[in-house]
N, C-alpha and C positions, 0 to 999 in steps of 0.2 A: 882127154880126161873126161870123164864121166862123175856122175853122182855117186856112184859105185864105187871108184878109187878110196882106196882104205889109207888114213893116214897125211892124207896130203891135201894142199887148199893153193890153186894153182903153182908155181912155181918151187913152193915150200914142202916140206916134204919131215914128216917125224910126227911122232905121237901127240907134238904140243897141237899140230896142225890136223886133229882127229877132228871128227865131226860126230857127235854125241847127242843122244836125248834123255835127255835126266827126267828121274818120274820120281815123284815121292809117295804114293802108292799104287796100292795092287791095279786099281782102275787104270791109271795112267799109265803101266807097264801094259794091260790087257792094249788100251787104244794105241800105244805105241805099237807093238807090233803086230794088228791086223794094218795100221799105215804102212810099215815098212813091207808089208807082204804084197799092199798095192803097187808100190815104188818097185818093189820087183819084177811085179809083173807089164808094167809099163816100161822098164829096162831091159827088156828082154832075157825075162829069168836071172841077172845078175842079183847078185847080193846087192842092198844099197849103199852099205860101206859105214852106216850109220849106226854104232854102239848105240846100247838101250844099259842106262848105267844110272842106280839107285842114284839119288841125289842124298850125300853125307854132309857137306858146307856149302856156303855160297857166299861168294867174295865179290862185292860191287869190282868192276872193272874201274882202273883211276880216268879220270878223269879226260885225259888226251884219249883213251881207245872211245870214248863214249859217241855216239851219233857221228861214227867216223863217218860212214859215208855219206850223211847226210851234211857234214861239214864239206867232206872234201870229193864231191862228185867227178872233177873232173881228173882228179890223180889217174895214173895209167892203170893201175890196178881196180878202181874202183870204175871205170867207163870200159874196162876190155873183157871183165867177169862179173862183179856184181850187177851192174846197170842190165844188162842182160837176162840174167835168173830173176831179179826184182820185176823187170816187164813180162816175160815170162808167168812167175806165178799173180801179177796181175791180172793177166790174160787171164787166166785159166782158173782162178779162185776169183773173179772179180767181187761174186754174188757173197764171197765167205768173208770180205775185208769188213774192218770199219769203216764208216764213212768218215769225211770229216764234220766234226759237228758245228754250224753258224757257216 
């Protein structure tokens, strides 16, 4: 499975499990996708699998999904896939993170 997979976030698999970038305007839809055309090109021409979807509401997530994996590092799900993409764009965006500040 790739970044590319449409629909699916490891083992799960259906539309709740899309992977979306919501932009609330024109600018944000422009920078979305000249990224995703990066993403592709660094995919070897794949699609990135990544919908580009106006943002209509926004609904805080409750309270258990919040800082899941920063709660729960070592759950299986969260040390066999996230911990991986997290050091990953680490790596590779180090220069573009925040720092932390104090």
């Amino acid at each position: 499975m790739t970044p590319t997979t449409l629909n699916r976030q490891g083992g799960d698999v259906g539309t709740q499990y899309r992977s979306a970038v919501f932009y609330h305007s024109p600018e944000q839809k422009r920078r979305r996708s000249r990224s995703s055309r990066s993403l592709q090109r660094s995919t070897c021409g794949q699609p990135d699998g990544h919908r580009g979807e106006a943002l209509e509401a926004f609904y805080p997530a409750e309270e258990y999904h919040r800082d899941y994996f920063r709660r729960n590092p070592n759950q299986g799900y969260c040390s066999a896939v996230i911990a991986p993409k997290v050091a990953k764009v680490r790596k590779l965006y180090f220069d573009k993170l925040k720092q932390p500040v104090g």
